[in-house]
C-alpha positions, 0 to 999 in steps of 0.5 A, spaced: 516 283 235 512 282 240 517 286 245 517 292 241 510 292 240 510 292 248 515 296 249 512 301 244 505 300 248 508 302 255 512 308 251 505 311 249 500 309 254 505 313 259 505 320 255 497 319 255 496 317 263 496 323 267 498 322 273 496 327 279 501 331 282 502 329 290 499 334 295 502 332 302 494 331 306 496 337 311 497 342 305 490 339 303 484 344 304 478 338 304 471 343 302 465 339 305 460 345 304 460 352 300 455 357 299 454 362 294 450 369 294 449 373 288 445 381 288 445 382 281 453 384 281 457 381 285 458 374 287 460 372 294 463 365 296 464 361 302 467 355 303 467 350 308 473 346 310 473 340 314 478 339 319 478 332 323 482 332 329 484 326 333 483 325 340 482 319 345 474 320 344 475 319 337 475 323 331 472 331 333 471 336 327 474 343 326 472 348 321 475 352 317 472 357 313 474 361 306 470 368 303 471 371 296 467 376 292 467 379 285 463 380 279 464 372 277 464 364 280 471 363 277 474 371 280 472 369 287 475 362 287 481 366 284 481 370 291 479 365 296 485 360 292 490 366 292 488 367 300 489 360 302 496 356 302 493 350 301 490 347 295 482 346 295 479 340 294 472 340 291 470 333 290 467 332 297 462 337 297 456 334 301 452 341 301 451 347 297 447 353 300 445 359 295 440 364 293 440 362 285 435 359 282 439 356 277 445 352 278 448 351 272 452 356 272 455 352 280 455 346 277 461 348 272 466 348 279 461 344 284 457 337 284 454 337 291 450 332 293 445 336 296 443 343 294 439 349 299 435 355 297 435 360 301 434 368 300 439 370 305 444 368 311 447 363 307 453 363 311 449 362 317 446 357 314 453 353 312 455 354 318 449 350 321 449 345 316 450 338 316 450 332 311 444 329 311 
């Protein structure tokens, strides 16, 4: 009776486990910042990737940027998405720079560590930032 429990256990608690799909690291687009721009009816995103390089002085860093626009956060990531061969990878994002007041509507696709306000130049602004 035990073993049937168990087995009947093991059966159920791998229909209920979701187990990511495998993404080889190369095809991986690792976002460290993003910066969002919004003027009353359209939306523009800039994405950062951080791509490390090994060297013989160590790691040195390449970035990579992405840009989307429309008329909402989940259309431009949808442009940008479609642009790019590689998956994007939002969980270590470090920064955010915006001219939103509210992040509410950002904190559905982002959750930055850091969050900068800036009127204009954000993507300037990105490509200056680093981790504090």
């Amino acid at each position: 009776m035990k073993k049937v429990l168990l087995i009947l256990l093991i059966i159920v608690s791998i229909y209920f486990i979701k187990i990511p799909k495998y993404v080889e690291l190369n095809n991986l687009a690792i976002i460290e910042g993003a910066g969002i721009y919004y003027n009353k009816k359209e939306y523009t995103i800039w994405l950062k990737e951080i791509i490390p390089l090994k060297e013989e002085e160590g790691i040195n860093y390449e970035y990579h940027y992405y840009k989307g626009s429309a008329n909402s956060l989940s259309k431009a990531l949808s442009k940008i998405e479609k642009n790019t061969k590689k998956k994007l990878y939002f969980k270590q994002i470090k920064y955010l720079v915006t001219n939103l007041n509210n992040s509410k509507k950002i904190s559905k696709y982002f959750h930055p560590k850091n969050i900068q306000h800036a009127k204009e130049n954000i993507y300037q602004l990105l490509k200056e930032s680093k981790e504090s």
